[in-house]
ZATI-627477 format. One record per atom (N, C-alpha, C, CB): y, z, x; chain; residue in one letter; atom name. Coordinates in nm, 4 decimals. Glycine has a CB too. Example, Ala and Ser with C-alpha at 12.3 -4.5 7.8 and 13.67 -1.06 7.14 Angstrom:
BEGIN
R        y        z        x chaine residu atome
R  -0.5690   0.7800   1.3190      A      A     N
R  -0.4500   0.7800   1.2300      A      A    CA
R  -0.3300   0.7800   1.3200      A      A     C
R  -0.4473   0.9046   1.1308      A      A    CB
R  -0.2250   0.7080   1.2850      A      S     N
R  -0.1060   0.7140   1.3670      A      S    CA
R   0.0030   0.7870   1.2900      A      S     C
R  -0.0598   0.5725   1.4084      A      S    CB
END
This chain:
BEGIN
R        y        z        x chaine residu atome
R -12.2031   8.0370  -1.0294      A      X     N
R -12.2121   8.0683  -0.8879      A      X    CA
R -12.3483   8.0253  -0.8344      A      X     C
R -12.1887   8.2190  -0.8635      A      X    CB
R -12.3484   7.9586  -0.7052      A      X     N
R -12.4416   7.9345  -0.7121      A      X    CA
R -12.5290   8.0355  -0.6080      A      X     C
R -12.4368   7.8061  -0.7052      A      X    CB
R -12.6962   7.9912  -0.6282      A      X     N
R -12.7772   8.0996  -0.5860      A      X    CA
R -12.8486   8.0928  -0.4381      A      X     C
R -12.8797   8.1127  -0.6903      A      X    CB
R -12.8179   8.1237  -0.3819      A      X     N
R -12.8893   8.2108  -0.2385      A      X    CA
R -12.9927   8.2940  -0.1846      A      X     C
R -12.8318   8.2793  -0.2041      A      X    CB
R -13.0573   8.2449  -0.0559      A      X     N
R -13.1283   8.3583  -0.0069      A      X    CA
R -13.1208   8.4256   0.1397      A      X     C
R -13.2503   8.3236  -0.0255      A      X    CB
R -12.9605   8.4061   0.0997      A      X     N
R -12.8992   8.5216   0.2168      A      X    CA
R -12.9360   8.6611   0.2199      A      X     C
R -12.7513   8.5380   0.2071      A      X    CB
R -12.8848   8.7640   0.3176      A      X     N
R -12.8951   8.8882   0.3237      A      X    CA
R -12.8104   8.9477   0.2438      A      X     C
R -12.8868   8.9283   0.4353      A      X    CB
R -12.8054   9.0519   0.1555      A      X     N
R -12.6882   9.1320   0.0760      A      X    CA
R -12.5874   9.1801   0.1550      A      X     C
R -12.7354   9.2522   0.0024      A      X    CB
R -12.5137   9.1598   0.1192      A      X     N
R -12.3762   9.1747   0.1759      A      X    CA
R -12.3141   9.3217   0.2001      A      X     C
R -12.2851   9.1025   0.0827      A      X    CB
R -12.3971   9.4200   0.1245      A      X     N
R -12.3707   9.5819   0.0815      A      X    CA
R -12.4809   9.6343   0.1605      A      X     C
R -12.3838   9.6300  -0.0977      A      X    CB
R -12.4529   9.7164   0.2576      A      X     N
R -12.5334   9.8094   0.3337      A      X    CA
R -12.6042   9.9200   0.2317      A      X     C
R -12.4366   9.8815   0.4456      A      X    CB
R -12.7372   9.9803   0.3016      A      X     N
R -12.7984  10.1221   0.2224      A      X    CA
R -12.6715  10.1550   0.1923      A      X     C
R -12.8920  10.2542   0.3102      A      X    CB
R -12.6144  10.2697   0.2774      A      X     N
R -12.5447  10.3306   0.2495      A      X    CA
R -12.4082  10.3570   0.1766      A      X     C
R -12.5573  10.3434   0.3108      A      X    CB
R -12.3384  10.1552   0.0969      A      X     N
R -12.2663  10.1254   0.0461      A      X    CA
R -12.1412  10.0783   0.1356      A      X     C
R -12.2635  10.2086  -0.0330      A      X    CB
R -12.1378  10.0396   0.3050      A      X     N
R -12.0638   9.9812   0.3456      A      X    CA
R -12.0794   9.8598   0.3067      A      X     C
R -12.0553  10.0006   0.4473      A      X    CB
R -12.0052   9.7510   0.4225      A      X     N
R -12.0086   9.6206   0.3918      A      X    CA
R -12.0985   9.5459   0.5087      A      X     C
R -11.8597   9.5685   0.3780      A      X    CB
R -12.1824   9.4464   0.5232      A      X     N
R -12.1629   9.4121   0.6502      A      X    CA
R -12.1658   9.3013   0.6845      A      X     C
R -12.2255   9.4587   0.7171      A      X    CB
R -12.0932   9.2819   0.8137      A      X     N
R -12.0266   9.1317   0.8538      A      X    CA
R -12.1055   9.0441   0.8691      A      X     C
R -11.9534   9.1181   0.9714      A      X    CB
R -12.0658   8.9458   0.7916      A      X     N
R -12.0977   8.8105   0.7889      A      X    CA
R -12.1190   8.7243   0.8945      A      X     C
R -12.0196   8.7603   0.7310      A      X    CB
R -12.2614   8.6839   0.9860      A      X     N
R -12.2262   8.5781   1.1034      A      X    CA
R -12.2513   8.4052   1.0868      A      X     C
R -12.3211   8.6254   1.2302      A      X    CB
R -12.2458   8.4215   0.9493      A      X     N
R -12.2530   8.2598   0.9393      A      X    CA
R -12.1888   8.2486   0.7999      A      X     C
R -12.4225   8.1838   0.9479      A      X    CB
R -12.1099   8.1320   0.7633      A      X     N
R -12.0995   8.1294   0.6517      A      X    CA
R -12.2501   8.0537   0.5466      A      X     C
R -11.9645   8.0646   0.6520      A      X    CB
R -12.2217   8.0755   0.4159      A      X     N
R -12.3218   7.9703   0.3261      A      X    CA
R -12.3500   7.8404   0.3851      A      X     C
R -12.2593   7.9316   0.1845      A      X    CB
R -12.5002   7.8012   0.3649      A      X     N
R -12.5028   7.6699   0.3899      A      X    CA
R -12.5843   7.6166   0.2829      A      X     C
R -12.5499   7.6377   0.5236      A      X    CB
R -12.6293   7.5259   0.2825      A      X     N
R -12.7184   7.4400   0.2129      A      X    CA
R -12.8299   7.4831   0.1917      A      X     C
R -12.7369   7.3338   0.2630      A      X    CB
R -12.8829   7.5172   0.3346      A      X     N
R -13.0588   7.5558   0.3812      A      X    CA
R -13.0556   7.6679   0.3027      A      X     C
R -13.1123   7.5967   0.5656      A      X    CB
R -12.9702   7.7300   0.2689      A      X     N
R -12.9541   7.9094   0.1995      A      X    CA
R -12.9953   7.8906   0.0784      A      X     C
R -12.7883   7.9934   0.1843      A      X    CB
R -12.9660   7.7761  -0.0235      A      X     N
R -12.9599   7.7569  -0.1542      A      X    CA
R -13.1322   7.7877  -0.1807      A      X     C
R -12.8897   7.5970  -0.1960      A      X    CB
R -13.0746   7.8345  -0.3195      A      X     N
R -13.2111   7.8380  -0.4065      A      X    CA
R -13.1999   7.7824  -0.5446      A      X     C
R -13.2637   7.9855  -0.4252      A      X    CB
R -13.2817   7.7982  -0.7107      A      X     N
R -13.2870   7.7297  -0.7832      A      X    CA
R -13.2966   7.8675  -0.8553      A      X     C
R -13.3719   7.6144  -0.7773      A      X    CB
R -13.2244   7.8294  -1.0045      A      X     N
R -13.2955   7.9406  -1.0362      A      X    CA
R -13.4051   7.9046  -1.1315      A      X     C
R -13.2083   8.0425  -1.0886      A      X    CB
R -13.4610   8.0604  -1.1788      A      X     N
R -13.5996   8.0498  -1.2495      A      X    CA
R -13.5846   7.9652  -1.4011      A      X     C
R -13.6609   8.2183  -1.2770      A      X    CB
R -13.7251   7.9176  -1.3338      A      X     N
R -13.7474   7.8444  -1.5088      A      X    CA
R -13.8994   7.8944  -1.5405      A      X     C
R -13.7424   7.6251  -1.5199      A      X    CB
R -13.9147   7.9134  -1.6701      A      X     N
R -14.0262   8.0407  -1.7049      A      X    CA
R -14.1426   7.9199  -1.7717      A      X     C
R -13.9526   8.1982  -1.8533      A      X    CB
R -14.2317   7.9150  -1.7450      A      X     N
R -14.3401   7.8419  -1.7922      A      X    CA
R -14.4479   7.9230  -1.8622      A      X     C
R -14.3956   7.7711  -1.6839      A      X    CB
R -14.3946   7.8215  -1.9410      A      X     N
R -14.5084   7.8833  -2.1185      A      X    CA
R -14.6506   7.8210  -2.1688      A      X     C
R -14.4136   7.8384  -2.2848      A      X    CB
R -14.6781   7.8971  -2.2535      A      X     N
R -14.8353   7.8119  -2.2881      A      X    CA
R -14.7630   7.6803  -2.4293      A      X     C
R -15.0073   7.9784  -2.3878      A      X    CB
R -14.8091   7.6099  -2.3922      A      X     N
R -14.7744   7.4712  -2.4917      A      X    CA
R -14.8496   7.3402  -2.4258      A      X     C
R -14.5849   7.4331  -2.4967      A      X    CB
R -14.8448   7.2407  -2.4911      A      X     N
R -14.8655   7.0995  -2.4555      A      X    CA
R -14.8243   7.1034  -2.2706      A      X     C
R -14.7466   6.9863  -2.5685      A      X    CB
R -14.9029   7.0164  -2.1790      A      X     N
R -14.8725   6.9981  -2.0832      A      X    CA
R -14.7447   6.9618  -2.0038      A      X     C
R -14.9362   6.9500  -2.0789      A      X    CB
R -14.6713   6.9687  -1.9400      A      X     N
R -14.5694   6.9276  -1.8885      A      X    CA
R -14.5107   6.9128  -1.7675      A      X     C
R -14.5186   6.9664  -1.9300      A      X    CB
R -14.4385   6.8986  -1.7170      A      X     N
R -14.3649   6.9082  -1.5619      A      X    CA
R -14.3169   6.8384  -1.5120      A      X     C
R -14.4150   6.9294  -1.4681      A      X    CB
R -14.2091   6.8722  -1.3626      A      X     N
R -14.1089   6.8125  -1.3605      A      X    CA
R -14.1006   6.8108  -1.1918      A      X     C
R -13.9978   6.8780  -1.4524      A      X    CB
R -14.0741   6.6821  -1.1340      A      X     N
R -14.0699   6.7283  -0.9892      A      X    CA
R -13.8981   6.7301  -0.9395      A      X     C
R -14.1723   6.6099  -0.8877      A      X    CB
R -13.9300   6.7654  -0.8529      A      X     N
R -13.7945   6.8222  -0.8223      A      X    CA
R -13.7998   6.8117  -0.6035      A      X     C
R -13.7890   7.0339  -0.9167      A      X    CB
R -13.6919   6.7165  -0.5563      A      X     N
R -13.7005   6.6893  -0.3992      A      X    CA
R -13.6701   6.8107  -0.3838      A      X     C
R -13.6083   6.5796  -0.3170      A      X    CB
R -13.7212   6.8661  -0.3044      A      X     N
R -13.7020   6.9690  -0.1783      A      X    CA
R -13.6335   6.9400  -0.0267      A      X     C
R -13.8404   7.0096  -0.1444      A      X    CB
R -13.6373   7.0158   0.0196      A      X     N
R -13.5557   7.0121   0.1892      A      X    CA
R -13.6702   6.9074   0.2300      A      X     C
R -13.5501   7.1991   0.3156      A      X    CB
R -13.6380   6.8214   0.3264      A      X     N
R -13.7154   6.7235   0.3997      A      X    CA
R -13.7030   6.6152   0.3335      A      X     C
R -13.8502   6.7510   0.4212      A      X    CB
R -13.6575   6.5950   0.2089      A      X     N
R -13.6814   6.4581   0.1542      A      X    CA
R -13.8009   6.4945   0.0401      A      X     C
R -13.7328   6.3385   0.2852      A      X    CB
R -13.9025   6.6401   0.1047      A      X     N
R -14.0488   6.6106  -0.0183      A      X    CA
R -13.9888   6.6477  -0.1337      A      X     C
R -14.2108   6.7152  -0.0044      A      X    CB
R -14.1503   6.6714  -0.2095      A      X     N
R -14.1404   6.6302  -0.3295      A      X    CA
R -14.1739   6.7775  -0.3773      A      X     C
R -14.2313   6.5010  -0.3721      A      X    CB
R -14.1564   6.8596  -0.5121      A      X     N
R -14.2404   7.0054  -0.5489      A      X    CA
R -14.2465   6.9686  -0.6717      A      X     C
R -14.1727   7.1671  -0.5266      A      X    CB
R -14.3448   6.9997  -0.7306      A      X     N
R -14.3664   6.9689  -0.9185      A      X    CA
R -14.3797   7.0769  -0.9533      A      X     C
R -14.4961   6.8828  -0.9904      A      X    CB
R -14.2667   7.1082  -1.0523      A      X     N
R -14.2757   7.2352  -1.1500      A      X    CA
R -14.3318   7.1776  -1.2108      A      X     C
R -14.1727   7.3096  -1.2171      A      X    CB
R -14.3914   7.3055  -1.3345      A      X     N
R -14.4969   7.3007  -1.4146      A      X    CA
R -14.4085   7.3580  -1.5139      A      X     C
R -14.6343   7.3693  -1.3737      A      X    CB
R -14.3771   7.3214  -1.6375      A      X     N
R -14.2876   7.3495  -1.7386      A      X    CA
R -14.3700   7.4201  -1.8473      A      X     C
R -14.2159   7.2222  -1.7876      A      X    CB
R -14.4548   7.3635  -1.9092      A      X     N
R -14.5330   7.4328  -2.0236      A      X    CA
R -14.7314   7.4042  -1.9695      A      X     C
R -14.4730   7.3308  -2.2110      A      X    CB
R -14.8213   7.4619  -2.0127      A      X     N
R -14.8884   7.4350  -1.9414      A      X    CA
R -15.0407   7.4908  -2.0736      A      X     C
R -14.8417   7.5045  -1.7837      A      X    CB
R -15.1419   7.3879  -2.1089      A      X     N
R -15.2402   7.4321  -2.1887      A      X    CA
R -15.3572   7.4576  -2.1579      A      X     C
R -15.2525   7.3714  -2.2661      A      X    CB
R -15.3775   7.4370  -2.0435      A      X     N
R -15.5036   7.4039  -1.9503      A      X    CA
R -15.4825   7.4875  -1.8193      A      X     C
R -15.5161   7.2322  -1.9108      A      X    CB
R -15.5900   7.5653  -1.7620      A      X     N
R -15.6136   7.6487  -1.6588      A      X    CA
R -15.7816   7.5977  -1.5841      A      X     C
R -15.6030   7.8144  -1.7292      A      X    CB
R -15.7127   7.6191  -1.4485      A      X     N
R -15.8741   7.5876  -1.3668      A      X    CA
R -15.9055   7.7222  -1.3325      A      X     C
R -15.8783   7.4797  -1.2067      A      X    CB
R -16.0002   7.7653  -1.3908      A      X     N
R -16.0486   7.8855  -1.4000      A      X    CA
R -16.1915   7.8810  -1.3193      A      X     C
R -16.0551   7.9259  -1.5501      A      X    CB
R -16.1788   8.0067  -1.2574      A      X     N
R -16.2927   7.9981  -1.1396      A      X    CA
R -16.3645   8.1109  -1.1808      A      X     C
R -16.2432   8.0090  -0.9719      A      X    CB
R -16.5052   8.0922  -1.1958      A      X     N
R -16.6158   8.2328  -1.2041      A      X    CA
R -16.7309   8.2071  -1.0747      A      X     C
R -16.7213   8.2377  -1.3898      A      X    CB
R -16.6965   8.2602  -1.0075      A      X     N
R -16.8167   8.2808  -0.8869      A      X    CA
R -16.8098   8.1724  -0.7896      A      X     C
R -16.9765   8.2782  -0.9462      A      X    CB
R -16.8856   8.0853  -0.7395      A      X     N
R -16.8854   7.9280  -0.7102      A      X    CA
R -16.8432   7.8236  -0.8027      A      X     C
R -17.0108   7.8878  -0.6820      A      X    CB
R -16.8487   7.8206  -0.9142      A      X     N
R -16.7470   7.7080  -1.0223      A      X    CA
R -16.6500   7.6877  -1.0695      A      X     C
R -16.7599   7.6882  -1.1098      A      X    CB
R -16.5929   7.5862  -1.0606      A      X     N
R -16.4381   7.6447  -1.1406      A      X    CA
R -16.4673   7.4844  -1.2516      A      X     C
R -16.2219   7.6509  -0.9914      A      X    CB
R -16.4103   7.5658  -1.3686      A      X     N
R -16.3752   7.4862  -1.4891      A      X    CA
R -16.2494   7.4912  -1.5311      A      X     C
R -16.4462   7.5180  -1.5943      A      X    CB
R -16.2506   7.4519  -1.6068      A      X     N
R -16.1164   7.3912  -1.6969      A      X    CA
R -16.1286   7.4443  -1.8582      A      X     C
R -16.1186   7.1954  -1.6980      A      X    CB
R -16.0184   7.5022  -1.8631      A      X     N
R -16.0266   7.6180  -1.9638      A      X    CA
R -15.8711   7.6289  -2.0657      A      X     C
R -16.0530   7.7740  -1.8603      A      X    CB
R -15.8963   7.6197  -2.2025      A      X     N
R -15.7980   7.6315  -2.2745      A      X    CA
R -15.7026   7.7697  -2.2748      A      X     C
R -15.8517   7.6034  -2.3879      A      X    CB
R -15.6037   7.7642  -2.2570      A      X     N
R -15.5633   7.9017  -2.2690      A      X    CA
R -15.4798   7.9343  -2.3990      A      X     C
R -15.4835   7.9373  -2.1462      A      X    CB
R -15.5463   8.0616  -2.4421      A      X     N
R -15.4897   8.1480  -2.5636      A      X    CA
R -15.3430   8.1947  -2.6325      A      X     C
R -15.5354   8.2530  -2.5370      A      X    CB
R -15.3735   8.2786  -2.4857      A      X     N
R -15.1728   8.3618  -2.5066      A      X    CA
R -15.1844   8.4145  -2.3526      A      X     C
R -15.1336   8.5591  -2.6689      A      X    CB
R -15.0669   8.4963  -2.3393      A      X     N
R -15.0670   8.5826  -2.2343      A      X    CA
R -15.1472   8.7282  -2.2909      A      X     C
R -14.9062   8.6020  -2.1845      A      X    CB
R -15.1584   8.8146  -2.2313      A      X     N
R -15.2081   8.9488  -2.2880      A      X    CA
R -15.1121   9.0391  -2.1706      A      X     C
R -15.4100   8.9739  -2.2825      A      X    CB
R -15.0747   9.0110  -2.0288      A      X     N
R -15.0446   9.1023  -2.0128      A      X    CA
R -15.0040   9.0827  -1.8603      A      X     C
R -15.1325   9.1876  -2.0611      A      X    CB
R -14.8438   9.1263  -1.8545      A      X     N
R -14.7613   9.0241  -1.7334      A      X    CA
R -14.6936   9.1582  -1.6801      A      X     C
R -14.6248   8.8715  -1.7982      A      X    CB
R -14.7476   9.1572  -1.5366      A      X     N
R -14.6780   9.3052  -1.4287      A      X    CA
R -14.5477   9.2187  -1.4053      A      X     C
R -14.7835   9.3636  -1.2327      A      X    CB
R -14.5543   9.1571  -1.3897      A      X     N
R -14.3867   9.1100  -1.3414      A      X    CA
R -14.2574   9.1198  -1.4014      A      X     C
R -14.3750   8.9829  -1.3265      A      X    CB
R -14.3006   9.1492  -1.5734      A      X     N
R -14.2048   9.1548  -1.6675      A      X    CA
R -14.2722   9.1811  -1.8148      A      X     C
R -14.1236   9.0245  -1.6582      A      X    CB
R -14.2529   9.2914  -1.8798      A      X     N
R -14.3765   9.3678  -1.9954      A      X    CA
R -14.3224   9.2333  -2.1330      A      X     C
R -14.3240   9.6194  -2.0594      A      X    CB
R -14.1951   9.1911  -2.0969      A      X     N
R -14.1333   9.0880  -2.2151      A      X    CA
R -14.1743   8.9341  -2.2261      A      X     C
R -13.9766   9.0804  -2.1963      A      X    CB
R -14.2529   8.9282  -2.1027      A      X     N
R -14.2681   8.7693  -2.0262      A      X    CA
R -14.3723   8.7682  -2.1596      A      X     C
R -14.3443   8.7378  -1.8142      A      X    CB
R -14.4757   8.8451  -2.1945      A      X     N
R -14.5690   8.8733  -2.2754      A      X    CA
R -14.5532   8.8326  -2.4083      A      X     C
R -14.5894   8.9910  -2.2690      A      X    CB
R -14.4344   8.8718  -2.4508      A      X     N
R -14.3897   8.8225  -2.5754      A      X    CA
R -14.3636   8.6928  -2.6131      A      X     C
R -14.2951   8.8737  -2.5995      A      X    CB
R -14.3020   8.6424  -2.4940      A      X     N
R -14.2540   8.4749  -2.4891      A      X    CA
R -14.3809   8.4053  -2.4517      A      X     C
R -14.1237   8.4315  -2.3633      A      X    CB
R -14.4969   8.4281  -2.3936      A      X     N
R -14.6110   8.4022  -2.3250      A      X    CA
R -14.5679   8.3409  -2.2328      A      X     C
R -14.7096   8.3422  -2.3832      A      X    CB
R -14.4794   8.3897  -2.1379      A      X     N
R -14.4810   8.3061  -2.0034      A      X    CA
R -14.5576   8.3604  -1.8735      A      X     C
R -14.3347   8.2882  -1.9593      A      X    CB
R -14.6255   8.2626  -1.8157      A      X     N
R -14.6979   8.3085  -1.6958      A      X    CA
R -14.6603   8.2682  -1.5712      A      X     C
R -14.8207   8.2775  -1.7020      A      X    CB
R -14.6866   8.3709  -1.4816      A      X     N
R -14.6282   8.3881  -1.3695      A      X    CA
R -14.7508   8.4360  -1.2927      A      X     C
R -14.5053   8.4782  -1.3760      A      X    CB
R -14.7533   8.4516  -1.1390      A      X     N
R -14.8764   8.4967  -1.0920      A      X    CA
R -14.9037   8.6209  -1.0905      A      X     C
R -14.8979   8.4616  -0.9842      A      X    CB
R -15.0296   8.6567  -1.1076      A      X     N
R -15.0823   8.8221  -1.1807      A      X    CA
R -15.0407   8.8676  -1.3306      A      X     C
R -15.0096   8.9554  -1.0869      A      X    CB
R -15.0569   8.7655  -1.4238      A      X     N
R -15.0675   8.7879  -1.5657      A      X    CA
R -15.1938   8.7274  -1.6003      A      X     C
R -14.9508   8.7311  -1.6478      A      X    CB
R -15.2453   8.8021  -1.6824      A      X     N
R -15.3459   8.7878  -1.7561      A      X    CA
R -15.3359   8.7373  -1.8625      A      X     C
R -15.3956   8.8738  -1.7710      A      X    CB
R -15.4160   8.6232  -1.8854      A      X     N
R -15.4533   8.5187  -1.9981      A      X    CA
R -15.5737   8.5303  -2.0517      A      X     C
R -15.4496   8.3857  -1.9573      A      X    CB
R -15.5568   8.5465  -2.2052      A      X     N
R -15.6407   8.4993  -2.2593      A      X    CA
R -15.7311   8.3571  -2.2868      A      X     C
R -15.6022   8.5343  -2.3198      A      X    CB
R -15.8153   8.2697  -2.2693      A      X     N
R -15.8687   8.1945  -2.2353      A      X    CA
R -16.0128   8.1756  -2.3285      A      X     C
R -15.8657   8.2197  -2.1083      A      X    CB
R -16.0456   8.0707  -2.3713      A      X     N
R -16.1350   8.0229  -2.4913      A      X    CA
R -16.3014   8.0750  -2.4174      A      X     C
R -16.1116   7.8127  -2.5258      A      X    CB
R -16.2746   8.0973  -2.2582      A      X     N
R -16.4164   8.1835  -2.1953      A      X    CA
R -16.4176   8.3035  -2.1061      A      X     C
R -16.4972   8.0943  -2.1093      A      X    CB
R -16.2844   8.3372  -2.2023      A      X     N
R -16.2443   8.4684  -2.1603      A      X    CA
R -16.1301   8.5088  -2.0719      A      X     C
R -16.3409   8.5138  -2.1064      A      X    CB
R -16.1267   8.6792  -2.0649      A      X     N
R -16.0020   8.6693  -1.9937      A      X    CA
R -15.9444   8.6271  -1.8392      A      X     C
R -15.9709   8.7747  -2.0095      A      X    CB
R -15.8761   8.6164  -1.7751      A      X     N
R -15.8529   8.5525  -1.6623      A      X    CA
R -15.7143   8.5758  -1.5945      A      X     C
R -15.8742   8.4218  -1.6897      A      X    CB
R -15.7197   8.6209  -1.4603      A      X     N
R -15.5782   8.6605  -1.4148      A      X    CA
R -15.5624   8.5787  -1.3188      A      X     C
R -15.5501   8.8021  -1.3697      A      X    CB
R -15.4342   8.4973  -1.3075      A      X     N
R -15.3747   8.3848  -1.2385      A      X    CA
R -15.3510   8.4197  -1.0981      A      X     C
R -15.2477   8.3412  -1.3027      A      X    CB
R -15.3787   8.3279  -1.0366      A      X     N
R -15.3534   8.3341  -0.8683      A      X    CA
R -15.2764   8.2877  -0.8158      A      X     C
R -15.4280   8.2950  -0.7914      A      X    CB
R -15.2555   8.2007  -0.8963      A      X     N
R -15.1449   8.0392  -0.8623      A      X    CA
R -14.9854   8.0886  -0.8705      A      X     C
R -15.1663   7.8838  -1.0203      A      X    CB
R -14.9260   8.0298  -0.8190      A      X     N
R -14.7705   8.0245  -0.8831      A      X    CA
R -14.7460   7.9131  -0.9668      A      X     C
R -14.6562   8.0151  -0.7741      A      X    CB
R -14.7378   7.9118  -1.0595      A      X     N
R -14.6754   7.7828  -1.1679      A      X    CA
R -14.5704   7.6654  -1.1496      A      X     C
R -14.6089   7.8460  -1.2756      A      X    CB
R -14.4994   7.7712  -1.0802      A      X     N
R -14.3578   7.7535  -1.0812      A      X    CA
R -14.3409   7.6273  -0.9575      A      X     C
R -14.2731   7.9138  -1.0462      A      X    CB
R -14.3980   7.6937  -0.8267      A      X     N
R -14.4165   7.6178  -0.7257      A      X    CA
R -14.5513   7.5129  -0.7133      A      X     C
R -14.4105   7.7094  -0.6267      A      X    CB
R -14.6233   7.5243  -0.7631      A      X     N
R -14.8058   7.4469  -0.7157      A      X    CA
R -14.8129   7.2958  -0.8575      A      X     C
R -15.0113   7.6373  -0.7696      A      X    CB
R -14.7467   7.3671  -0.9502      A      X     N
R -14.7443   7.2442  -1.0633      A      X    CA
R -14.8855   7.2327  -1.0970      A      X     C
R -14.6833   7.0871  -1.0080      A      X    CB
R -14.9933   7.3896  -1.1268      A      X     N
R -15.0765   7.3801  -1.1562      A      X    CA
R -15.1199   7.5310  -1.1840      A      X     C
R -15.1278   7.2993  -1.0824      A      X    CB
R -15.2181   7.5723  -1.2559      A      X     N
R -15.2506   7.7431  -1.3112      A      X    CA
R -15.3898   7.7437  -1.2372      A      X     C
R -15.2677   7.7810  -1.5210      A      X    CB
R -15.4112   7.8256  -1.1519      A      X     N
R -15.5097   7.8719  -1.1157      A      X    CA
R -15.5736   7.9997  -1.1875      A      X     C
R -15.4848   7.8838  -1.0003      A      X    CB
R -15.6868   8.0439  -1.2341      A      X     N
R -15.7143   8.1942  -1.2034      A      X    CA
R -15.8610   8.2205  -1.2144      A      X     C
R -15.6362   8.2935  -1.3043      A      X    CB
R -15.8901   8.3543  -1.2219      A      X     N
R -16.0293   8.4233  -1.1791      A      X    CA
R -16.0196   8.4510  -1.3186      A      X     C
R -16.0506   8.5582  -1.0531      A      X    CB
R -16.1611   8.4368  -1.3407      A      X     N
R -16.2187   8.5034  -1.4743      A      X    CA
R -16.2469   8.6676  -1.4574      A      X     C
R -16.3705   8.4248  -1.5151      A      X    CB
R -16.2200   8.7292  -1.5193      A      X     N
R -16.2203   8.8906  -1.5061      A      X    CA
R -16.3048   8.9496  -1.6398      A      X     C
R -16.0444   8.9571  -1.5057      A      X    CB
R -16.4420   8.9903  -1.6130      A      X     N
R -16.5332   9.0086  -1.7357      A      X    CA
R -16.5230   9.1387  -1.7877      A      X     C
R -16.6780   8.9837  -1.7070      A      X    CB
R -16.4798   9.2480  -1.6641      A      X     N
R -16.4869   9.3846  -1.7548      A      X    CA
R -16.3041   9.4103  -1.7901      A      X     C
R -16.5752   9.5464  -1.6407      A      X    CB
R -16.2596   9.3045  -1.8227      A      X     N
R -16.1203   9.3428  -1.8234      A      X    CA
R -16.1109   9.3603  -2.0175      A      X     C
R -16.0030   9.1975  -1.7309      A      X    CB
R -16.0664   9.4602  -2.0812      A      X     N
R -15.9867   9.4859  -2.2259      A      X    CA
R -15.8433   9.4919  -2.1933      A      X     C
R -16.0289   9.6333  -2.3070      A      X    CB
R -15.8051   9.4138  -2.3332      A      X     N
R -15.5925   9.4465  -2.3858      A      X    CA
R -15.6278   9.5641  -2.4266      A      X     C
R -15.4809   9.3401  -2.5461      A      X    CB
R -15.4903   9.6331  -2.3324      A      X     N
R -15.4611   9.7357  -2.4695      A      X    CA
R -15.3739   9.6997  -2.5862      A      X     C
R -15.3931   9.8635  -2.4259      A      X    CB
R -15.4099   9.7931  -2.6713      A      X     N
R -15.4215   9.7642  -2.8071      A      X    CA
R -15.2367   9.8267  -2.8232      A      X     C
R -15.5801   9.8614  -2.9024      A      X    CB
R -15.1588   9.7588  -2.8810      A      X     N
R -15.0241   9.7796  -2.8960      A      X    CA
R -15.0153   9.8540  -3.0258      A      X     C
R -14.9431   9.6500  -2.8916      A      X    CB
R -14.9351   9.9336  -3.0196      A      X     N
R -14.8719  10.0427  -3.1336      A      X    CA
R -14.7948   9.9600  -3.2841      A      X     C
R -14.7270  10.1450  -3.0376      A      X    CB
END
């Protein structure tokens, strides 16, 4: 089936409610593809207008910003993803997960998914917690 970003069709309260347009094209969406730490990669993909959007498929390298500089920074693993506690396990990053990083830790700003590139802030008083 394919995917949409229409309105839900099921009211709060569990009625139904009427439909004033059917599906169109402009409605469509894609679904998710989860980008991991590995060798570099990506994939562009046309969008509405004719442009162009480059996913970012696997990704080893982060432009990591501390103060006025931003460098370029190897990244580790994930340590720790609000969007999904499992994304962690697979190391996939998404924006507002925290990476470990060869100059420390760093939480992403970027979207991956859409920018076809990892942004984030270096975060100095940040600790993992320590798993059971």
């Amino acid at each position: 089936m394919a995917i949409t970003h229409n309105k839900d069709t099921t009211k709060l309260g569990g009625g139904l409610r009427r439909l004033h347009r059917k599906k169109k094209k402009i409605d469509m969406g894609r679904p998710y593809i989860p980008i991991s730490v590995g060798s570099d990669s990506r994939k562009s993909i046309r969008v509405r207008g004719g442009n162009e959007k480059v996913r970012l498929l696997k990704a080893e390298f982060v432009n990591l910003a501390d103060k006025d500089k931003v460098k370029k920074a190897k990244i580790i693993q994930v340590v720790e993803n609000t969007a999904n506690p499992f994304f962690v396990r697979r190391n996939v990053i998404t924006k507002g997960a925290m990476v470990e990083t060869d100059k420390g830790y760093a939480k992403v700003t970027s979207r991956p998914g859409q920018d076809g590139m990892i942004n984030a802030v270096l975060v100095k008083d940040y600790k993992p917690v320590k798993k059971k």
